[in-house]
N, C-alpha and C positions, 0 to 999 in steps of 0.2 A: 351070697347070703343064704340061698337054698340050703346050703349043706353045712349050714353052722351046726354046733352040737346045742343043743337044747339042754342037758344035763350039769350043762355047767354051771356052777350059782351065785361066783364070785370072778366076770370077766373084766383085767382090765382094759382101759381105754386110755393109749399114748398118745398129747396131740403136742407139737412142737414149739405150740405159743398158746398164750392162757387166751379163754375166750371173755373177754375183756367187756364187750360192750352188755353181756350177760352175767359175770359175776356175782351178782345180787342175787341170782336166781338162784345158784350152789348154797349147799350148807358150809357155813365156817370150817365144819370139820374135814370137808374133801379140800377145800380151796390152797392153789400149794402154796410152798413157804419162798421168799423171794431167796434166787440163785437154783431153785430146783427143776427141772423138767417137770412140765403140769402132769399128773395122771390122776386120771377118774375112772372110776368105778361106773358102770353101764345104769347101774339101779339106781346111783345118787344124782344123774345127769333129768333133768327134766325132757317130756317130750320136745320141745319146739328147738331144745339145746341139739337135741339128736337130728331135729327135721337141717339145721345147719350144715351138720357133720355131714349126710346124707348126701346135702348139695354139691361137698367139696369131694366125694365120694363119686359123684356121679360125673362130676366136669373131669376127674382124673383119669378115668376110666372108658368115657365115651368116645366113640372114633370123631362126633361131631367138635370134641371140644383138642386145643394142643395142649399136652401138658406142657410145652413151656410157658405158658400163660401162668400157670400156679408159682405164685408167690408163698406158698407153704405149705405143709404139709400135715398129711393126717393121720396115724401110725394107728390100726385097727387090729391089736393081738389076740383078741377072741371075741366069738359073736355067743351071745347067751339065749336066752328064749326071749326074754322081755326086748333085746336088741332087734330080733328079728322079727316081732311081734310090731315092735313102733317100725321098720322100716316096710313089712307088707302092707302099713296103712299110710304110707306116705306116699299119695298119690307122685309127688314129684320128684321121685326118687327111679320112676318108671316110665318118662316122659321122651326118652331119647331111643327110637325106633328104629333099625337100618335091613337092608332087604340083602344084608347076609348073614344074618340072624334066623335059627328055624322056625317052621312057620309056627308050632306050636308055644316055642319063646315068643314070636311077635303078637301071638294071640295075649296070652301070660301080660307081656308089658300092656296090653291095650286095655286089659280089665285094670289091673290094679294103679293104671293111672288115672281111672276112675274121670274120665271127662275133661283131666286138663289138659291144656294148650301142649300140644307135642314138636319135640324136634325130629324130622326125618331124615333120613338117607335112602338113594335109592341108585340103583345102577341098572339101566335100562340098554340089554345086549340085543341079541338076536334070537332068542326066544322069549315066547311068553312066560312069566315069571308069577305062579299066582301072589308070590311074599309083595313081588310090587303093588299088584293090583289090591293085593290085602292093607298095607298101606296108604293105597292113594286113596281107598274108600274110605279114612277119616281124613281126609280133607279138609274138611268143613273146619275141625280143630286143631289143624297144623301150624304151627307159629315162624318154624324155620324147615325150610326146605329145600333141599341137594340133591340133585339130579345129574347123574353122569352115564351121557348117553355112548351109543354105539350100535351104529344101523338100525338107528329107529326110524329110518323109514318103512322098514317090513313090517310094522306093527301100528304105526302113528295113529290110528282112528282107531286103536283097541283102549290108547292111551289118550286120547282128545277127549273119549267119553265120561274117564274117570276124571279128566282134568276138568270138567264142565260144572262140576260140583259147588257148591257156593266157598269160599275162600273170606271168610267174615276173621279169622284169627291171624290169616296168613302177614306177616312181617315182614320176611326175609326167605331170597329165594337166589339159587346162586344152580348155574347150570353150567355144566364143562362136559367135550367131549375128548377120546382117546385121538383123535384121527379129526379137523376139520374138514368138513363136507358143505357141498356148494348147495342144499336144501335147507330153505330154512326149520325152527322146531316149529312143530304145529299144534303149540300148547301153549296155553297161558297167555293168550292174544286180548283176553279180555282186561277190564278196568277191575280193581283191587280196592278197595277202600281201605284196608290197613296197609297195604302193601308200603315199606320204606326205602327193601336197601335192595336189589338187584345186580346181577353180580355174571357176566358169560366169558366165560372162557373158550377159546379153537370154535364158536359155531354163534347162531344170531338171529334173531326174531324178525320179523317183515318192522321196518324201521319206523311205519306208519299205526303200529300198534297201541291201543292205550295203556298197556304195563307201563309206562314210564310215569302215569300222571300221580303226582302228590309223591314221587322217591324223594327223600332225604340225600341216601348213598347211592352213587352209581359206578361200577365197575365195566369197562369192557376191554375186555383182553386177549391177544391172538386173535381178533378178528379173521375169518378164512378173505386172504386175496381177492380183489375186486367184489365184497359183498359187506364191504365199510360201509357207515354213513359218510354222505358228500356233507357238505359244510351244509346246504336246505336242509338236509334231517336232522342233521344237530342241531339246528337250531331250534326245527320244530319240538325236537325232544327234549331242549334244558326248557322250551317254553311249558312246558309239558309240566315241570319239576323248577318250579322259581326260590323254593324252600331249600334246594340242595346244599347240605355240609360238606361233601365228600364226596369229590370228583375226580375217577380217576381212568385217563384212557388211554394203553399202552400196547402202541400197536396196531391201532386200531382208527385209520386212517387219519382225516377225510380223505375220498378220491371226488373226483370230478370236480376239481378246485373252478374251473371254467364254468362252470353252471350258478355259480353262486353272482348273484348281483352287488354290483361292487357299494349301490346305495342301499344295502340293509341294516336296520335299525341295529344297535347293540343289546346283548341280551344283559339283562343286569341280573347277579347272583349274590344277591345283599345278604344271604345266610352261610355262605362259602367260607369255610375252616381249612381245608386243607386239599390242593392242587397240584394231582401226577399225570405229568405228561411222558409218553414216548413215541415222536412222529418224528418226519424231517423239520430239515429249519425251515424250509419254504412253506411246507402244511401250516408250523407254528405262527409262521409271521401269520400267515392269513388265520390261521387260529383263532390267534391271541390278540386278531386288529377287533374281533366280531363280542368278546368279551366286555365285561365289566365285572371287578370284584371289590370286595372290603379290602381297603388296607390290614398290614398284619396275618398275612394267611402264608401258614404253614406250605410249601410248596416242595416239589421236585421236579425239576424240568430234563430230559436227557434230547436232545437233537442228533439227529443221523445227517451226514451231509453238511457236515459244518465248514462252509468256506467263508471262516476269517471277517463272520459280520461282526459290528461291531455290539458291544454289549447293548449301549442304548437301545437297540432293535431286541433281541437277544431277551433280554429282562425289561418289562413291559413297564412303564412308569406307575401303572396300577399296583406293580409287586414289591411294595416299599417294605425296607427293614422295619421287622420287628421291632419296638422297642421296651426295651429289658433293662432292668436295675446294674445287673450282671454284667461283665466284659461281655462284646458280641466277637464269635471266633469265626475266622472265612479258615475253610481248607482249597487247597488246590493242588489238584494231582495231574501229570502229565504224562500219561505212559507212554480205533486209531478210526479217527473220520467223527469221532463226536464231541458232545461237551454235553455236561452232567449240571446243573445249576438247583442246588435247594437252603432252604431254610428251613429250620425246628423241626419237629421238637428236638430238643430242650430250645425256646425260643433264643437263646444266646447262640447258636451254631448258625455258621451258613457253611456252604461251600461249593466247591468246584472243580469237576473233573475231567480234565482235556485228554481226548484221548487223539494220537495222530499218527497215521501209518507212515511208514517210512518212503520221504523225499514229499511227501505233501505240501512241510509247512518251512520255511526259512528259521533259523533259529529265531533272528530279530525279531520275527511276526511275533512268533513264541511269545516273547518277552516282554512284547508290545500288549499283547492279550492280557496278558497276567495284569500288566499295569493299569489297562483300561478298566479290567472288573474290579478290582482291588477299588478304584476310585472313583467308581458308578455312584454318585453322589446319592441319588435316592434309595442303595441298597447298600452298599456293603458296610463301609462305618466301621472298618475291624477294630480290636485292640491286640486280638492273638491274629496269630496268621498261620496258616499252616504249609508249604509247600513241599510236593513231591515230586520227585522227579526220578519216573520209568523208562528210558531211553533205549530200552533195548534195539525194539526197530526203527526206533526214530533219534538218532544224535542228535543232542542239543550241546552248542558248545557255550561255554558264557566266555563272557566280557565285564569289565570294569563297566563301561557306558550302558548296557543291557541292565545290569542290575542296581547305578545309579537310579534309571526311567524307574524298576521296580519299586526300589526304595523310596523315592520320590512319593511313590502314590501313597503310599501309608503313612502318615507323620505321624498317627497317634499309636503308633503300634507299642505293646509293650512285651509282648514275646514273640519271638519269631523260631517257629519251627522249619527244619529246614531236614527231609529227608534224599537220599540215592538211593537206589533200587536199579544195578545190575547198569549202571553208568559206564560206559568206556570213553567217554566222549568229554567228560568232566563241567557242565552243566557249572558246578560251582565256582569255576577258573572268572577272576575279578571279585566277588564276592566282602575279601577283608580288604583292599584295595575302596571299594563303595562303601564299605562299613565308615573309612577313615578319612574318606572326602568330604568338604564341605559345601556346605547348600545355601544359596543367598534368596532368599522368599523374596516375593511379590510388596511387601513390607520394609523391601531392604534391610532385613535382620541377616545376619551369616548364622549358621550352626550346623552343627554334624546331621547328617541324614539319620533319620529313623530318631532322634533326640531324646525319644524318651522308651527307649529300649532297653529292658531290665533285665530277660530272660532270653539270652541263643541255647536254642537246640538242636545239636548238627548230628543227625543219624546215619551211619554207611562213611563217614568221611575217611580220603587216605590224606594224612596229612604229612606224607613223605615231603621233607625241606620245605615244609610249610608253615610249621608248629613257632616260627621264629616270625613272618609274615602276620599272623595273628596275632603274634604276641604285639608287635607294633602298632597294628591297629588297636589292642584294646587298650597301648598302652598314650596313645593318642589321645583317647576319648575319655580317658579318665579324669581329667580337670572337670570340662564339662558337661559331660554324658555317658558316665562311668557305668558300663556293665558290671552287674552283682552279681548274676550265677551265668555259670558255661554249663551246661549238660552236654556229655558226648556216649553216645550210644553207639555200640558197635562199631566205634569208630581204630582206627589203626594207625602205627607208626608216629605215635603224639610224642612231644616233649612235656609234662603233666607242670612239672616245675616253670617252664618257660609261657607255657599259657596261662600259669598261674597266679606271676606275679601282679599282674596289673585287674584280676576280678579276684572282687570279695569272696566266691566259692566258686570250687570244681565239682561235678560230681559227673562220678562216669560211672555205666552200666556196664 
């Protein structure tokens, strides 16, 4: 904005969508006509319209903020004098600080944001850096602060001193290093009264610190090898934080599972939104025995070491489905040693991703999992379903009896996706066979498996001397459980005519 031309008298201003919630403030005569791209004039925009633009100017632009976060955009084709005049008085237009910025820029940003709340960045090497230190001495007004260290232990007490400052604005504070190292950081050990959202990547604080007390959000990720919380510091640390929304720990042990007493109290998390986990199943179980949460929370669970527990253990009785107006959709992908487990957002979505190296798991096993999650009474509840199957190093071969048990579990499904991905082993083999068998309930009713199945979507499929096999099944079920549409996606070697006759539509990709 420095080097706009001042001469100019008449700049316009492109913006992609009209500013809607201020319109009243515009004259009739700039305001655009409906179907037109909006443009305004710099002179006819009032200040506080400009202090807006400004905002979305500076989240685009800053290393602190992504632009893929912007949902739109702001098209700025000349800057005038009055444009430049309202943006050197807009303190918040200068609030975003980084210490690879010159230091006479960081001086610049420091005045003309005139005393508000700042976001930082800072990258702490192996020398002294006066732009850091220039930085860290507004402290005191810093609201969000990123700190990416590397050997700072050669300097740590140059840096504790500036950290010692009062932190009355401080928010959000998020610290990553290049290289995890077995010294903890020796900064910011202290208690925070704004402090919310805490965030370490590859390095980690002495675990008995009071940075955690009154966090909202908690991140810890990459934790450096054997310098985890044991399940005692976690604990003392979500006691720390009873208010937390957003908990997420990937990585990032517990070790010393043996130290933990088996009669400790449960921590209860009555404010908990949303739950990412990435540890073993074993850490998990003991985990996830030591929790308490609201129903309805947005989750992602990924386990290492997955031998073949069963879901019920797996998905804690605490993690019950969402419920949604909406169809609820499970995915499950099976390409090696883990399993993937989340819900929402969108609260309609779950899913589920097994991953298994090859000779680990028995097909059967395979297919037996699928059916147990699928049927997980207090979570899954699908209507869509989605499976994939990655086989590369792990052959799964099907069966008619394999994908009966599958179908079996889902009765209310109403579309079933169904992908291959680089299959030699043919996963799919029984499949229309299951489709065209019948099922006698608990009820003593008979009817076709899946019965209320409206939508197949088979991706990858070769249906070499198949295409006739299908067509029987669909043409089975069509009395009483008639499929309406077939989708086939990148599928091969179809008869289009022969699968057609017996569903309402085909539609292929």
């Amino acid at each position: 904005m420095e080097t706009g031309q001042e001469d100019i008298s008449l700049d316009d201003l492109v913006l992609s969508r009209p500013l809607v919630p201020t319109r009243d403030c515009l004259k009739p005569s700039v305001l655009p006509k409906p179907g037109i791209a909006p443009r305004w004039n710099a002179t006819n925009i009032p200040e506080d319209i400009l202090t807006i633009i400004f905002a979305d100017v500076r989240n685009c632009t800053s290393e602190l903020y992504s632009p893929l976060s912007q949902t739109q955009t702001t098209v700025i084709t000349h800057v005038c004098h009055r444009w430049r005049q309202v943006a050197l008085d807009c303190a918040t237009l200068w609030i975003c600080v980084t210490s690879s910025q010159a230091y006479q820029e960081i001086v610049t940003y420091l005045e003309r944001s005139k005393g508000v709340p700042l976001d930082a960045y800072i990258s702490l090497g192996g020398t002294r850096d006066t732009r850091c230190a220039l930085i860290l001495g507004e402290l005191p007004r810093v609201r969000r602060l990123t700190v990416h260290t590397s050997q700072i232990a050669d300097f740590a007490d140059d840096v504790k001193i500036l950290f010692g400052k009062p932190t009355v604005q401080l928010q959000e504070v998020h610290f990553t290093s290049s290289d995890p190292y077995d010294s903890p950081i020796p900064v910011l050990q202290t208690s925070h009264q704004s402090l919310r959202s805490l965030r370490l990547e590859c390095c980690f604080f002495p675990w008995d610190c009071a940075i955690f007390q009154g966090l909202t959000h908690l991140c810890l990720r990459n934790i450096p090898w054997n310098h985890e919380p044991n399940l005692s510091e976690y604990r003392a640390i979500l006691a720390l934080c009873p208010n937390l929304r957003e908990l997420s720990l990937l990585r990032a042990g517990p070790r010393d599972m043996h130290l933990h007493p088996s009669n400790a109290p449960i921590i209860t998390l009555r404010s908990l939104r949303i739950l990412e986990i990435q540890m073993s199943t074993y850490w998990w179980l003991e985990f996830s025995a030591m929790l308490s949460v609201p129903p309805n929370v947005c989750f992602t669970i990924t386990l290492r070491g997955y031998y073949h527990h069963s879901a019920a253990n797996i998905i804690p009785k605490y993690l019950t489905a969402i419920i949604c107006p909406s169809d609820s959709m499970l995915s499950i992908t099976s390409p090696s040693y883990s399993v993937a487990i989340s819900q929402g957002p969108p609260s309609s979505d779950r899913g589920i991703l097994l991953h298994w190296s090859s000779g680990q798991v028995h097909t059967a096993d395979f297919f037996h999992l699928i059916a147990t999650f699928v049927s997980s009474p207090t979570w899954a509840m699908p209507s869509v379903v989605n499976l994939a199957f990655d086989s590369y190093l792990s052959p799964l071969y099907g069966e008619m009896n394999k994908w009966t048990d599958v179908l079996d579990a889902m009765p209310n499904v109403r579309q079933l996706d169904i992908t291959l991905k680089r299959c030699t082993s043919h996963p799919e083999k029984g499949l229309p066979e299951a489709l065209a068998s019948l099922h006698t309930s608990d009820t003593g009713q008979t009817r076709f498996r899946v019965p209320k199945l409206f939508r197949l979507v088979l991706t990858g499929f070769d249906f070499s001397n198949l295409s006739e096999v299908y067509g029987s099944c669909f043409q089975s079920r069509q009395e009483l459980s008639p499929l309406h549409t077939l989708v086939l996606e990148k599928c091969s070697n179809f008869d289009e005519e022969c699968l057609a006759k017996h569903v309402f539509q085909v539609i292929i990709h």
